[in-house]
ZADO-1210 file (C-alpha; in nm, 4 decimals, padded with zeros to 6 digits):
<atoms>
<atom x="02.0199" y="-02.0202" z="-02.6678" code="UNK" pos="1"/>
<atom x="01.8940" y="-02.2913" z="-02.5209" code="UNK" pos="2"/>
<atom x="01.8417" y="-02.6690" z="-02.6139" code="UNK" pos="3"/>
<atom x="01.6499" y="-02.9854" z="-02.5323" code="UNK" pos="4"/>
<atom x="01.8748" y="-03.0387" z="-02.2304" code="UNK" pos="5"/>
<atom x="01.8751" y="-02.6882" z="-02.0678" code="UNK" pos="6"/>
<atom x="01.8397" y="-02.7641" z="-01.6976" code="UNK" pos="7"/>
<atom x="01.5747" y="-02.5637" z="-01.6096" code="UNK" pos="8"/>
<atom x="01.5049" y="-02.5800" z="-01.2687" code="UNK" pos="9"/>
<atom x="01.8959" y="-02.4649" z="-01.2812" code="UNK" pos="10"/>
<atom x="01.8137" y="-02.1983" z="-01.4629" code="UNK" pos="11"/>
<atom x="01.5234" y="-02.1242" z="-01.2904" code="UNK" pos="12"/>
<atom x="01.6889" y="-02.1311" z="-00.9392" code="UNK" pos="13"/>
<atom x="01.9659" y="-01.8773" z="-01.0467" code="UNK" pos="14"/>
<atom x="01.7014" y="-01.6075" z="-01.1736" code="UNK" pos="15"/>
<atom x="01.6084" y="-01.6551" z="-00.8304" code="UNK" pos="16"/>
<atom x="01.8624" y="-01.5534" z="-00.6422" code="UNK" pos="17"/>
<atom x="01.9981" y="-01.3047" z="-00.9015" code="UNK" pos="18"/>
<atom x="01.6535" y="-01.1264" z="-00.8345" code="UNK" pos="19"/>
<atom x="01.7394" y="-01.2009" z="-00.4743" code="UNK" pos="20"/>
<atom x="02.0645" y="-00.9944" z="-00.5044" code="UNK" pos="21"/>
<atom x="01.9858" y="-00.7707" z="-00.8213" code="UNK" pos="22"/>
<atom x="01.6776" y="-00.6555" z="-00.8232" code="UNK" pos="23"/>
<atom x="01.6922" y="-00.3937" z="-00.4872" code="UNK" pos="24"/>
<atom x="01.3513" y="-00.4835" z="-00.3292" code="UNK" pos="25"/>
<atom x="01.1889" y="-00.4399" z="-00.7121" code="UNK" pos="26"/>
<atom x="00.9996" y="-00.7811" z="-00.6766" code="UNK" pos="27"/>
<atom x="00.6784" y="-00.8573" z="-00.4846" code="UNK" pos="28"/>
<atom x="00.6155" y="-01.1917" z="-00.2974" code="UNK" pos="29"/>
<atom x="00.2385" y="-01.2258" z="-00.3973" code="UNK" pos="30"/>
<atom x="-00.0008" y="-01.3682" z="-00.2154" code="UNK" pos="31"/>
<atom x="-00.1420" y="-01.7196" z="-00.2538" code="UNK" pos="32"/>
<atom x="-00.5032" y="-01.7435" z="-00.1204" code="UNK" pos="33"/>
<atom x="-00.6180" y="-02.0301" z="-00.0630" code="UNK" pos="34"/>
<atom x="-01.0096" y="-02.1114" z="-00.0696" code="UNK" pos="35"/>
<atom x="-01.2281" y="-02.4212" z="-00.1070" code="UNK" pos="36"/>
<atom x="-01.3683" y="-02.4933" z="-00.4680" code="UNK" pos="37"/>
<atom x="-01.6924" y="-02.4406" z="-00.3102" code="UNK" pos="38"/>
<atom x="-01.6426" y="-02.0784" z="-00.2902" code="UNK" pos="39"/>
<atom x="-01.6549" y="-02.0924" z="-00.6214" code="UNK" pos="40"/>
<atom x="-01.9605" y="-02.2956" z="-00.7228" code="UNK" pos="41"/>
<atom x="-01.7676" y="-02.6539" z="-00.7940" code="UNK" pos="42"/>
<atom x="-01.8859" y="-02.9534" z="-00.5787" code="UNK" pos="43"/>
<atom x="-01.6371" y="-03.1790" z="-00.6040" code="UNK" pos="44"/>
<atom x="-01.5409" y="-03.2976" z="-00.3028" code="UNK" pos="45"/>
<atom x="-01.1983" y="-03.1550" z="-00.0916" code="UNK" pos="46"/>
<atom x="-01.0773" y="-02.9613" z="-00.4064" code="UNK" pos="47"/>
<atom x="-00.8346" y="-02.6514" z="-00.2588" code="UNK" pos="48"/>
<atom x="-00.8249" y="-02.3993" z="-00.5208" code="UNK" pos="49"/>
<atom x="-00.4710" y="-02.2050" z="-00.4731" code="UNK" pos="50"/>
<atom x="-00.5319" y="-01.8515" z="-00.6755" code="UNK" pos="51"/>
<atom x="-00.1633" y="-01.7029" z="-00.6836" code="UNK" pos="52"/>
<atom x="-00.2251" y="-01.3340" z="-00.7049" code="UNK" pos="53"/>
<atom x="00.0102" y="-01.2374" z="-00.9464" code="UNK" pos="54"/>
<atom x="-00.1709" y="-00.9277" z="-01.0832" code="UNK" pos="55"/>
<atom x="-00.0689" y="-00.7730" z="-00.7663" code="UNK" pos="56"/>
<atom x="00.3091" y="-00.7971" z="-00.8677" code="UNK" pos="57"/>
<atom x="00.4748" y="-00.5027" z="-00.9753" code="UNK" pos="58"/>
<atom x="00.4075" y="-00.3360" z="-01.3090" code="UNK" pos="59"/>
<atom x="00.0690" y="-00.5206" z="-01.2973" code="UNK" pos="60"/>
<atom x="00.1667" y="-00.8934" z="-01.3885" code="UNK" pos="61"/>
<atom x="00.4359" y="-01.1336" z="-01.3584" code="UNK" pos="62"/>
<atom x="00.6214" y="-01.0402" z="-01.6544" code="UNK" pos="63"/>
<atom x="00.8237" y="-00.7799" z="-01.4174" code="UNK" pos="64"/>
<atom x="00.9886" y="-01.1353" z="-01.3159" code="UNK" pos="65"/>
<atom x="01.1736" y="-01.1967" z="-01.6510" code="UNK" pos="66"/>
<atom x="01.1940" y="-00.8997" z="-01.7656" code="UNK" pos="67"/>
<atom x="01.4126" y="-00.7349" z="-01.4648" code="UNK" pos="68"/>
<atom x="01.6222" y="-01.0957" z="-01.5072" code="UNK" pos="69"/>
<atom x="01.6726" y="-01.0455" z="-01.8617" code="UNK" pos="70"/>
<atom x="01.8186" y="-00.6407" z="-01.7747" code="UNK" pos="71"/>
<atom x="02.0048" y="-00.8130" z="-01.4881" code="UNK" pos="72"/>
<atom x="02.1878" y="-01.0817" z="-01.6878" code="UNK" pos="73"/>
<atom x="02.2824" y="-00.8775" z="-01.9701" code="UNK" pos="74"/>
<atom x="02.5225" y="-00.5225" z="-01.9764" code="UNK" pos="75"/>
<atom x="02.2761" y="-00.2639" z="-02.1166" code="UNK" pos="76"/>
<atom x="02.3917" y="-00.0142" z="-02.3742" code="UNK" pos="77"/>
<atom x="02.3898" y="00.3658" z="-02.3559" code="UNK" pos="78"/>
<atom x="02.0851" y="00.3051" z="-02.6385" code="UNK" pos="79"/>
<atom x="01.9287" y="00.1292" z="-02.3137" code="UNK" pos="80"/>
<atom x="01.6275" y="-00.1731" z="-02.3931" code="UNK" pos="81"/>
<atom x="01.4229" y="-00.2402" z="-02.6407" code="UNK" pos="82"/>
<atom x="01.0560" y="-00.4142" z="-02.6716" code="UNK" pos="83"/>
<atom x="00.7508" y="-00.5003" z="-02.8150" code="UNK" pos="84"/>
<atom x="00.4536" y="-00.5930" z="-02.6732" code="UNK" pos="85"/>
<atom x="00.1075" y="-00.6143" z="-02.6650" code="UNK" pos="86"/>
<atom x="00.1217" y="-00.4330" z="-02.3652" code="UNK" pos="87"/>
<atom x="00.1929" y="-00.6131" z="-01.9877" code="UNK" pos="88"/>
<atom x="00.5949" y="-00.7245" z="-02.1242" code="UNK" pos="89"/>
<atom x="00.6191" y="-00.3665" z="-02.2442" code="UNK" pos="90"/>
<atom x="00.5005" y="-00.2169" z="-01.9202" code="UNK" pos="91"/>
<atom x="00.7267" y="-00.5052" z="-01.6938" code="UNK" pos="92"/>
<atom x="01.0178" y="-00.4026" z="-01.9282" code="UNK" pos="93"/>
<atom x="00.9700" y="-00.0103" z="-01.8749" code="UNK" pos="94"/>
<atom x="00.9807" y="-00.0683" z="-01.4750" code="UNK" pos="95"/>
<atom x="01.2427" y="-00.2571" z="-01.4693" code="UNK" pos="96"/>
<atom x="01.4421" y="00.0215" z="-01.6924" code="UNK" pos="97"/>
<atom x="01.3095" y="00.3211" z="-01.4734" code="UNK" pos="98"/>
<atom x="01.4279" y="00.1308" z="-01.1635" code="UNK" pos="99"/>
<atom x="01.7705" y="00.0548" z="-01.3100" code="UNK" pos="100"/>
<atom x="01.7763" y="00.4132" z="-01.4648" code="UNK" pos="101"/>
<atom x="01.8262" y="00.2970" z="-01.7955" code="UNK" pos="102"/>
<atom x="01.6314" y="00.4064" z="-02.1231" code="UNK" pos="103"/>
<atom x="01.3476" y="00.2150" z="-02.2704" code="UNK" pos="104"/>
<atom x="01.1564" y="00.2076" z="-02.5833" code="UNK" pos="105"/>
<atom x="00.8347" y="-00.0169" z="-02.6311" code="UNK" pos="106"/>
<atom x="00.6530" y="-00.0256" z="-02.9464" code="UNK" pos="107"/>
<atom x="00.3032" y="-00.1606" z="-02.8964" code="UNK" pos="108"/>
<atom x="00.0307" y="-00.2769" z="-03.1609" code="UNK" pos="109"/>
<atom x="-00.2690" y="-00.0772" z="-03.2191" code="UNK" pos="110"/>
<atom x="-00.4906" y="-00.3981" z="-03.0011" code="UNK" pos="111"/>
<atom x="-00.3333" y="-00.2716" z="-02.7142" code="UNK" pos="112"/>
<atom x="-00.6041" y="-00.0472" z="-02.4640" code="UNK" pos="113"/>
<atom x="-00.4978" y="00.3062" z="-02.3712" code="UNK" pos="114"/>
<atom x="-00.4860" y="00.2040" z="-02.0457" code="UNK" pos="115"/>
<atom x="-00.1768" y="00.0370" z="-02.1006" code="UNK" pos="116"/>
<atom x="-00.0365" y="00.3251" z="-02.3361" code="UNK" pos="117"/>
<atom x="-00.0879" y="00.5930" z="-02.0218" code="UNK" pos="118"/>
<atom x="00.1080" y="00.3206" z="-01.8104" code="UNK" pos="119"/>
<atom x="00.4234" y="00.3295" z="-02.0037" code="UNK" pos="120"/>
<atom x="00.4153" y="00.6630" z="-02.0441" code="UNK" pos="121"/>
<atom x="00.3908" y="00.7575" z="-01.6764" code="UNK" pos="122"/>
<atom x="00.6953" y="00.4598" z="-01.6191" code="UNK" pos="123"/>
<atom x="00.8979" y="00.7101" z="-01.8575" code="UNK" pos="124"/>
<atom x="00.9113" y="00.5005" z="-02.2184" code="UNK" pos="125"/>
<atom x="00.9207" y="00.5961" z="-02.5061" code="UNK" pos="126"/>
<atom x="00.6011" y="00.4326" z="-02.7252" code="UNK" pos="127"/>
<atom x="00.5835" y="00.3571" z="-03.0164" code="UNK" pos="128"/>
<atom x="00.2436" y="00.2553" z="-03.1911" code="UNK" pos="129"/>
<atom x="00.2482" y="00.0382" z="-03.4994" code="UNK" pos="130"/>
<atom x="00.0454" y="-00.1975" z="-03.6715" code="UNK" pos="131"/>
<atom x="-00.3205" y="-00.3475" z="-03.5468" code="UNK" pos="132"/>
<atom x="-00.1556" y="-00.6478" z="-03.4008" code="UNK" pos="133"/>
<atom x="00.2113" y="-00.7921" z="-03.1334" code="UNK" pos="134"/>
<atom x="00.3935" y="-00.9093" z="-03.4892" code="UNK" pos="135"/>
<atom x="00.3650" y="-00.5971" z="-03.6124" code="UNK" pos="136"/>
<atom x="00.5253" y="-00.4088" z="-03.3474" code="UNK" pos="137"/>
<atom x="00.7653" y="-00.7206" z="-03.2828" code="UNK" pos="138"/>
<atom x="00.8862" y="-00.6640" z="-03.6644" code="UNK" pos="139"/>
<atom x="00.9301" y="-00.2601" z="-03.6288" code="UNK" pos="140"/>
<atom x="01.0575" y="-00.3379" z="-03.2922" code="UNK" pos="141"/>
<atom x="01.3180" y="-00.5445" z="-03.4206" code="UNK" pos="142"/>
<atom x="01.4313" y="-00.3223" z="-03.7113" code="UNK" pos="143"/>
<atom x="01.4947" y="-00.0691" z="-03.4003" code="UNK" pos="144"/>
<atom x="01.7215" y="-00.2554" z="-03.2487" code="UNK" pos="145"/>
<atom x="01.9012" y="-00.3271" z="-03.5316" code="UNK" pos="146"/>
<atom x="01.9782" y="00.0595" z="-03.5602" code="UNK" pos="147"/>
<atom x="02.0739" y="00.1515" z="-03.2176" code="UNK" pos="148"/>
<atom x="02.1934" y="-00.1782" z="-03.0641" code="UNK" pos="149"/>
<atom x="01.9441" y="-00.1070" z="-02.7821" code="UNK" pos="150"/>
<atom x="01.9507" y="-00.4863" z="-02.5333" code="UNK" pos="151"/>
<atom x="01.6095" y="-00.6465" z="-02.7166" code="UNK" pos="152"/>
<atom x="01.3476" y="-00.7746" z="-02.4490" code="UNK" pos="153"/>
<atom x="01.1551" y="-01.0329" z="-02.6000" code="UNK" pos="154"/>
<atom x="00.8181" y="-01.0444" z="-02.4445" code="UNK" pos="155"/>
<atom x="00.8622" y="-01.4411" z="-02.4032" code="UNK" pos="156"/>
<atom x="01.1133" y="-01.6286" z="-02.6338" code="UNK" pos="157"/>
<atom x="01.4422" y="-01.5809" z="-02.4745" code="UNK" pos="158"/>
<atom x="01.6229" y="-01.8161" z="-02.1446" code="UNK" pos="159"/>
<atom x="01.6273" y="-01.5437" z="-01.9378" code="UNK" pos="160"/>
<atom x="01.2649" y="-01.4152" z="-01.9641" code="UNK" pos="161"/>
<atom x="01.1343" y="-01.7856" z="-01.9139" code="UNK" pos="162"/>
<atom x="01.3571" y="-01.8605" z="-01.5959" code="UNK" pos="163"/>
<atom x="01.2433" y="-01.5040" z="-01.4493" code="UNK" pos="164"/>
<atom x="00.9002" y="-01.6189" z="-01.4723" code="UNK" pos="165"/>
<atom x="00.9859" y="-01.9558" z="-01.3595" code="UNK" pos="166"/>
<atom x="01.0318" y="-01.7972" z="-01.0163" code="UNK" pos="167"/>
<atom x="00.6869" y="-01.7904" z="-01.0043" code="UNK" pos="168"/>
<atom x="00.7122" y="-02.1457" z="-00.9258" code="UNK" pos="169"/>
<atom x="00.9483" y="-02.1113" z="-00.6684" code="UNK" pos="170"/>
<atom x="00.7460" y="-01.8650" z="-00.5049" code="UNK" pos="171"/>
<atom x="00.4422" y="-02.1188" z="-00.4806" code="UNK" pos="172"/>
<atom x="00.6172" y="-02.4207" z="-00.3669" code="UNK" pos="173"/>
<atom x="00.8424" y="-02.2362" z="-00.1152" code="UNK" pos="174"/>
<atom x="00.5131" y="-02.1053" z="00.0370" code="UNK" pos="175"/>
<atom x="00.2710" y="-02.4056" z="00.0438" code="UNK" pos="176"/>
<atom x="00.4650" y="-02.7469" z="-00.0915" code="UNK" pos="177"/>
<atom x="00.3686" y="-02.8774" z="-00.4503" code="UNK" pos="178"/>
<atom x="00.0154" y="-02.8295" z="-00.5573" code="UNK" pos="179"/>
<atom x="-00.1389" y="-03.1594" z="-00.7770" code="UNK" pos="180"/>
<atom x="-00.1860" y="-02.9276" z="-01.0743" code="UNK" pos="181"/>
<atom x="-00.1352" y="-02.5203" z="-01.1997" code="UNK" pos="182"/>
<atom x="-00.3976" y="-02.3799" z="-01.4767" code="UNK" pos="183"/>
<atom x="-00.1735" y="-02.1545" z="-01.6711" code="UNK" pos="184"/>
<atom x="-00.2666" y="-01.8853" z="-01.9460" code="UNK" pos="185"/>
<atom x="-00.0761" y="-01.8974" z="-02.2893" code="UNK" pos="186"/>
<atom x="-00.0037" y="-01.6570" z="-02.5495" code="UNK" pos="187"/>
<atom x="00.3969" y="-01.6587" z="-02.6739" code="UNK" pos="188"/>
<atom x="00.4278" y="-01.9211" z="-02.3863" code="UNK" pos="189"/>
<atom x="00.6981" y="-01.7245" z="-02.1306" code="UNK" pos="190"/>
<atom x="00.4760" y="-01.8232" z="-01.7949" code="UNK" pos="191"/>
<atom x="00.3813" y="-02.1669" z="-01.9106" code="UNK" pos="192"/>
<atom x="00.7639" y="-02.2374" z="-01.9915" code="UNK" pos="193"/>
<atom x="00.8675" y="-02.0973" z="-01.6993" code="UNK" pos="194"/>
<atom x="00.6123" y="-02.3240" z="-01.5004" code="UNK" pos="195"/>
<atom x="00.6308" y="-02.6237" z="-01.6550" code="UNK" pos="196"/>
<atom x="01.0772" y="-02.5692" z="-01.6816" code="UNK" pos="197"/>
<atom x="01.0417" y="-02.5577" z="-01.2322" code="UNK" pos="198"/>
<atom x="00.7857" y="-02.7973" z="-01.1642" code="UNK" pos="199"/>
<atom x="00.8124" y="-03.0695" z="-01.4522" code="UNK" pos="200"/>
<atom x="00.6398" y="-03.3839" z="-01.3944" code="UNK" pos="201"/>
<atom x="00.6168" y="-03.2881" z="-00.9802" code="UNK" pos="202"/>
<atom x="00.2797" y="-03.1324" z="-01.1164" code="UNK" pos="203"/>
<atom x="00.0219" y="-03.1081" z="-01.3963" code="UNK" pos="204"/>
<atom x="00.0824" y="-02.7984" z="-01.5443" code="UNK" pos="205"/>
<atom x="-00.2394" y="-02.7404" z="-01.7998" code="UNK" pos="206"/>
<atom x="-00.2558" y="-02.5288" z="-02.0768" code="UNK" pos="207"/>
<atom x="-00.5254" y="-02.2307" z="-02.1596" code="UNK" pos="208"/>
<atom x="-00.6050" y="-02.0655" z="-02.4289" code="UNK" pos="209"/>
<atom x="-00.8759" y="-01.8350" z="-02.5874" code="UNK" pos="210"/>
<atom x="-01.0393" y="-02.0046" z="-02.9041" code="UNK" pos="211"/>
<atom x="-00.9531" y="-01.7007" z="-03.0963" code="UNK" pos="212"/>
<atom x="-00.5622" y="-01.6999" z="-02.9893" code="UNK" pos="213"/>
<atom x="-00.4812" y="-02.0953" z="-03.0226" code="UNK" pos="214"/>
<atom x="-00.0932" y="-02.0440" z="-03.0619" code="UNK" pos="215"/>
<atom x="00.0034" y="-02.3251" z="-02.8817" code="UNK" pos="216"/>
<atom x="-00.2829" y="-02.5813" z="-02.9695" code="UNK" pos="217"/>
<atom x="-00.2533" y="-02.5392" z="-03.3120" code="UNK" pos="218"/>
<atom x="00.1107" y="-02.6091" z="-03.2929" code="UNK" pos="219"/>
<atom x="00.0504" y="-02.9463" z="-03.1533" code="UNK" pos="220"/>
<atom x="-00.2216" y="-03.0407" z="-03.3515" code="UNK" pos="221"/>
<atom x="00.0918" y="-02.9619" z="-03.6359" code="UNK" pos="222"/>
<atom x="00.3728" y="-03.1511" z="-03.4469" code="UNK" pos="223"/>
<atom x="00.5507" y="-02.8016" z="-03.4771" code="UNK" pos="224"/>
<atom x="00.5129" y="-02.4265" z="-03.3994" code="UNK" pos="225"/>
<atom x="00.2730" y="-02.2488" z="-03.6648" code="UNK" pos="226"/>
<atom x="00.1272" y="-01.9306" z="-03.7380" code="UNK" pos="227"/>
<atom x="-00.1942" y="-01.8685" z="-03.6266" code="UNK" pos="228"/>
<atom x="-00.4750" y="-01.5897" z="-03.6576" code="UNK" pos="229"/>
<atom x="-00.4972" y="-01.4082" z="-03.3505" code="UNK" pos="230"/>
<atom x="-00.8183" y="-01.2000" z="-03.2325" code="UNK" pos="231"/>
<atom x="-01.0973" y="-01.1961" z="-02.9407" code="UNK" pos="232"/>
<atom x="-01.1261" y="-01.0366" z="-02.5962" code="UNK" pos="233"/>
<atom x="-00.7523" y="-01.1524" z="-02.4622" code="UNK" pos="234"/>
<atom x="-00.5222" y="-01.0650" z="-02.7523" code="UNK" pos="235"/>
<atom x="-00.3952" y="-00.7627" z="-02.5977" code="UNK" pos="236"/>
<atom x="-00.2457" y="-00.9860" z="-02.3737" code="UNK" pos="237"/>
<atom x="-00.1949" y="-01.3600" z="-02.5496" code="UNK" pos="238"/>
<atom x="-00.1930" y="-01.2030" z="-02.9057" code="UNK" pos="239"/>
<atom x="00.1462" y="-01.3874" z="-03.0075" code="UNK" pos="240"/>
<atom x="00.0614" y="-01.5298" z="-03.3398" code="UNK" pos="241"/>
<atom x="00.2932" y="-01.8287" z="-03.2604" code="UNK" pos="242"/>
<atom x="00.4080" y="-02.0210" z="-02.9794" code="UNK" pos="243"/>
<atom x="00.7528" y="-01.9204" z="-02.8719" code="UNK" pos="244"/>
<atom x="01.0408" y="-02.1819" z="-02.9591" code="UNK" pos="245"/>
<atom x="01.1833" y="-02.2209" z="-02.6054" code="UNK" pos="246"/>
<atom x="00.7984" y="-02.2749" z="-02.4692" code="UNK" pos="247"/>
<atom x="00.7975" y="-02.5371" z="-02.7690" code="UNK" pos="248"/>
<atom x="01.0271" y="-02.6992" z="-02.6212" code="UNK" pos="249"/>
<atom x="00.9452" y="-02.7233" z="-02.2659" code="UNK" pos="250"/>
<atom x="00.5782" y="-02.8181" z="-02.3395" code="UNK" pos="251"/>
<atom x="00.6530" y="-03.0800" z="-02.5327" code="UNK" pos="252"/>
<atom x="00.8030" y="-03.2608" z="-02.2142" code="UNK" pos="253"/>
<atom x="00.6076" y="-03.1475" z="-01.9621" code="UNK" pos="254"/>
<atom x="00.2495" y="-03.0372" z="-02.0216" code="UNK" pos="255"/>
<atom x="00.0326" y="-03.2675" z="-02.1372" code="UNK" pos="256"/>
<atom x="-00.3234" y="-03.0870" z="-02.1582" code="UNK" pos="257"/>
<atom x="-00.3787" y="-02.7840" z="-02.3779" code="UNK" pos="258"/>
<atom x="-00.7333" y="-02.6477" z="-02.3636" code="UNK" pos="259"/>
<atom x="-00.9327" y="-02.3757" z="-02.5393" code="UNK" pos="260"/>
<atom x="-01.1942" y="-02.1288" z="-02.3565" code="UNK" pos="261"/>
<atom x="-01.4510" y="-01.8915" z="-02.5751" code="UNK" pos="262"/>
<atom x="-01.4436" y="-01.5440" z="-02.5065" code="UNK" pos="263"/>
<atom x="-01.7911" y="-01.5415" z="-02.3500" code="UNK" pos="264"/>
<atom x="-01.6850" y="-01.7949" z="-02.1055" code="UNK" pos="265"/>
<atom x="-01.3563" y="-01.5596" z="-02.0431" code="UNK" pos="266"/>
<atom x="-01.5324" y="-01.2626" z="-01.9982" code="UNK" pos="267"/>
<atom x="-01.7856" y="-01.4371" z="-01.7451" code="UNK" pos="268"/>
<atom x="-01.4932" y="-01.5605" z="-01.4807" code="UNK" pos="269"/>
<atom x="-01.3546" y="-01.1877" z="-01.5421" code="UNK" pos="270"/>
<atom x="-01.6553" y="-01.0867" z="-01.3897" code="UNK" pos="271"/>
<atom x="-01.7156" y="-01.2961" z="-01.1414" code="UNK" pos="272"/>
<atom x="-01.3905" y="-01.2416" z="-01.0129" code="UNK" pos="273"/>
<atom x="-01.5016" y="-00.8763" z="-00.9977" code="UNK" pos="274"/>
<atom x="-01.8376" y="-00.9349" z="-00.8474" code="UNK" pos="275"/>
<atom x="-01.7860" y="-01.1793" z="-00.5999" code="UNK" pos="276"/>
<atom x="-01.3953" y="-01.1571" z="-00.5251" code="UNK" pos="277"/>
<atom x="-01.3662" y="-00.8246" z="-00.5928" code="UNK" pos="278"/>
<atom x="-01.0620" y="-00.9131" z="-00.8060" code="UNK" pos="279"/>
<atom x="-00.9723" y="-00.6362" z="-01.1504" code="UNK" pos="280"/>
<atom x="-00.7820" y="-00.8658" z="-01.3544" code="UNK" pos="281"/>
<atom x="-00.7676" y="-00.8330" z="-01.7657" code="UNK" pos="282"/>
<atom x="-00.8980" y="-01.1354" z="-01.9770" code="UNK" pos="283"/>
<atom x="-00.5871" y="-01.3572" z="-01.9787" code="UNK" pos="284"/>
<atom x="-00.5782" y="-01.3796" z="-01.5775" code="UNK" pos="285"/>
<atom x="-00.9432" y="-01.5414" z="-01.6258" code="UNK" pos="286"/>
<atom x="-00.8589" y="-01.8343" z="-01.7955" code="UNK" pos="287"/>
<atom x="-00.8261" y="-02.0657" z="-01.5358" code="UNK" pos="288"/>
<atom x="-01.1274" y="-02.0097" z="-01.3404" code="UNK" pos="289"/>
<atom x="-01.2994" y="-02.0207" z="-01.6992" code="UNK" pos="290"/>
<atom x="-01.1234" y="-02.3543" z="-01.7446" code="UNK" pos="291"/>
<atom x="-01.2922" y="-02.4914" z="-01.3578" code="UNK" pos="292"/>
<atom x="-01.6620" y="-02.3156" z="-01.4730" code="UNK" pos="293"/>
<atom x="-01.6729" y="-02.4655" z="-01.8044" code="UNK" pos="294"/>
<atom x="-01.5982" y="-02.7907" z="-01.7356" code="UNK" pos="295"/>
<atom x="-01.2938" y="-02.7801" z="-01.9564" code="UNK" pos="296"/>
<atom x="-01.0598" y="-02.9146" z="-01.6412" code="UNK" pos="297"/>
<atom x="-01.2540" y="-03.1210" z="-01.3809" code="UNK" pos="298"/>
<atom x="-01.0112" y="-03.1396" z="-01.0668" code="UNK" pos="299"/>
<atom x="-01.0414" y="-03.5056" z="-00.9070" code="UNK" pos="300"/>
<atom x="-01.1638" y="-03.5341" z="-00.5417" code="UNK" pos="301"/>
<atom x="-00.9025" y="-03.3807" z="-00.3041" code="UNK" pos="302"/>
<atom x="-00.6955" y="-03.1842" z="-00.5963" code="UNK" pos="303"/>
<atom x="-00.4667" y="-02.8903" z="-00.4673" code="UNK" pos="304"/>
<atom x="-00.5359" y="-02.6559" z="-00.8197" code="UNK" pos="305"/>
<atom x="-00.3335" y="-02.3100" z="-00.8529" code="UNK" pos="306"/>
<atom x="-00.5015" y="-02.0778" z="-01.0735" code="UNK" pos="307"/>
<atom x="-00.2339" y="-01.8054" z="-01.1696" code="UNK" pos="308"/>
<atom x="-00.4145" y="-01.4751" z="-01.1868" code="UNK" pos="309"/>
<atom x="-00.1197" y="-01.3234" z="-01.4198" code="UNK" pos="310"/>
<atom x="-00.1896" y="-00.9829" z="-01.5257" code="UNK" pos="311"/>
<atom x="-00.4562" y="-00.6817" z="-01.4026" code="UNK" pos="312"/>
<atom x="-00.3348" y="-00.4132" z="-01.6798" code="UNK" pos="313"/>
<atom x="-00.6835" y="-00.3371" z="-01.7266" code="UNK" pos="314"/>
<atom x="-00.9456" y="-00.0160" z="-01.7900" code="UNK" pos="315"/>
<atom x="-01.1389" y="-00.0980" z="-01.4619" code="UNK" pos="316"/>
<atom x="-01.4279" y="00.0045" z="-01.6103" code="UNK" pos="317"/>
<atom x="-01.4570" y="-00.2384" z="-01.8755" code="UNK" pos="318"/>
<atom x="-01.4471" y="-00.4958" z="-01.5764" code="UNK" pos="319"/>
<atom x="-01.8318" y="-00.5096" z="-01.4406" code="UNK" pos="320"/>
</atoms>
């Protein structure tokens, strides 16, 4: 558990280094490339856009972060782990398990694409299909545990899955100093928390979300975490139907904007990422360049901005 004065760039610093020591090479450093805004049709003047490649990192997004802290920080059971997902937690969790050589079942909502499905299969998991959307594979998911005692991995509400991808942070300003601001996708909240627990106020950390999956906008508009209906092109990946209560938390100090993007204008930076980048990446790991096309976040003149490309669990061929 964790309260309103969890020190989180603590926290943050000793998933770190237990990944450091723990993990056995399981972690990628991913790249940060580093390209003028005018690569990517916005004129304002000496913008740096900082894309951190994180759909290069193992199991396909930066969940493998927490997820391998949260098996790392915890003695696992002979019943081994335990998760649901909508898909990129589920396949982070089932690496992590196959490279500790521990047992995993993931039980997965019927949104999730077959893509995903062959993924944990090949990575050795057990799945388990239930439900059309995350809270109804969260709510079988949690009945499992129940009845074999199994270590739960929650997809994004729990300390150690938020400092694991807090190291994300690390990763950037170890590299390349503090940029001015970080574009972040949201669904439960894990990678936002995570971000905004490391860098604070040392950066504007900003908020995305699809219109159709407004977990953590609707919250504040209520002064308090609410359930919301989730749908559109991303809720594979940012289906949570609420924000999670430690990402409550840490947004509330530290992130000021929260933004919403349409689908359409989603599925058009997935594709130009594609067609002129030649980057795969699913719908959540579009938000941010959706957020600089739209308009919805106009960097002042010399910003340093870090998109954070999170996830590429994707059919390529839906991509063009």
């Amino acid at each position: 558990m964790t309260n309103e004065n969890t020190d989180w760039r603590s926290e943050i610093d000793s998933a770190a280094r237990r990944l450091r020591e723990g993990a056995g090479g399981f972690l990628r450093q991913t790249p940060l490339w580093k390209l003028p805004a005018s690569a990517f049709g916005i004129e304002v003047p000496g913008v740096e856009l900082w894309l951190k490649l994180e759909h290069m990192q193992v199991s396909g997004s930066f969940k493998a972060r927490g997820m391998m802290n949260r098996l790392l920080a915890n003695d696992i059971p002979e019943s081994g782990v335990v998760v649901a997902s909508g898909g990129n937690a589920g396949i982070a969790t089932a690496a992590a398990a196959k490279a500790l050589g521990v047992r995993c079942q993931v039980f997965l909502p019927g949104v999730s694409p077959e893509a995903k499905r062959e993924r944990l299969r090949a990575l050795g998991a057990e799945v388990i299909v239930v439900g059309e959307l995350y809270p109804d594979a969260l709510a079988a998911c949690l009945t499992r545990q129940k009845e074999t005692g199994a270590l739960l991995t929650h997809a994004y509400d729990q300390p150690e899955v938020v400092a694991g991808a807090g190291t994300l942070g690390v990763e950037i300003e170890a590299e390349s100093g503090l940029p001015d601001s970080v574009l972040v996708s949201v669904g439960g909240g894990g990678l936002i928390g995570g971000l905004a627990g490391w860098f604070q106020k040392r950066a504007r950390v900003v908020a995305l979300e699809p219109e159709k999956a407004p977990t953590l906008f609707r919250a504040r508009e209520a002064g308090e975490p609410v359930d919301v209906d989730v749908g559109g092109i991303a809720a594979d990946s940012l289906g949570a139907r609420r924000i999670g209560a430690i990402s409550w938390e840490i947004t509330q100090q530290y992130v000021q904007d929260a933004l919403l993007l349409s689908d359409e204008s989603i599925r058009a930076a997935q594709q130009w990422l594609w067609k002129e980048l030649k980057l795969a990446v699913e719908p959540a790991a579009a938000l941010p360049l959706a957020a600089l096309q739209t308009g919805a976040y106009v960097p002042r003149e010399g910003e340093k901005v870090c998109l954070i490309v999170c996830g590429a669990n994707v059919d390529p061929a839906t991509v063009a």
